[in-house]
N, C-alpha and C positions, 0 to 999 in steps of 0.2 A: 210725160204721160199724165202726171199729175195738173200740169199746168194746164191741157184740155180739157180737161173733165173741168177743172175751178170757172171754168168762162160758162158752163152752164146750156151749152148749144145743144140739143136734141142729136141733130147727125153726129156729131163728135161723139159724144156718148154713146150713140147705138155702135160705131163703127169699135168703137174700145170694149163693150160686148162682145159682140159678135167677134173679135178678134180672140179675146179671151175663152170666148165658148168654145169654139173650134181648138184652141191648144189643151184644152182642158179632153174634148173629145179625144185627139189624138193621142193624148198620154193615157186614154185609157184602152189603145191599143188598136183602134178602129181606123182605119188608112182611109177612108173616104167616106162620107154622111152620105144619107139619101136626101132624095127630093125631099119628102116628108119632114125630116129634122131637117134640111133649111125650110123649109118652110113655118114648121116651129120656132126655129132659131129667130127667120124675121119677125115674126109676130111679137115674138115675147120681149124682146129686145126692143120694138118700137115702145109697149108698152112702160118696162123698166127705165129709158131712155127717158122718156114724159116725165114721169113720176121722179125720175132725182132729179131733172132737170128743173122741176118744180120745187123741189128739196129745195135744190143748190138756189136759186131765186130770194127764196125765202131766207136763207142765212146769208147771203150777202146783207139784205135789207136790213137784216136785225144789225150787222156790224156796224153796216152805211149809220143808220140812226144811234147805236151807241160811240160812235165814234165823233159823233155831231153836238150830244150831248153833253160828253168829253170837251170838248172844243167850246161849248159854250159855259160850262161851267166854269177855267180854262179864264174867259174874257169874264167874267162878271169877279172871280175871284184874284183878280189880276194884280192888285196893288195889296201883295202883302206885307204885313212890316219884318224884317229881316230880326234875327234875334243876334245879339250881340257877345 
């Protein structure tokens, strides 16, 4: 479940809402939604879906470049003298 959501895809995301919306309904004892809450439900969930997916974007990027940083510091500090 985790591993969908870290790729960052918009449908992956809304479908893992919407899944959880709906169990969430259920456990509060309601045996079927209407039109109206799905219709809410899709709405709000494309929205949410955008928005971490946008999140999730952005911290990859920040890893990618600290880990590049890493890597380059890494080769320029490469030849240290070992201590005896």
């Amino acid at each position: 479940m985790e591993k969908i959501a870290k790729k960052g895809k918009k449908k992956e995301i809304r479908t893992l809402l919407v899944d959880r919306l709906h169990e969430a309904i259920k456990t509060l004892g309601v045996s079927k939604s209407g039109k109206k809450v799905e219709k809410i439900l899709d709405k709000t969930s494309k929205k949410l879906a955008a928005r971490v997916a946008n999140q999730l974007k952005k911290e990859n990027k920040k890893m990618r470049k600290a880990g590049s940083k890493v890597k380059k510091d890494k080769k320029v500090n490469g030849h240290q003298p070992v201590a005896a």
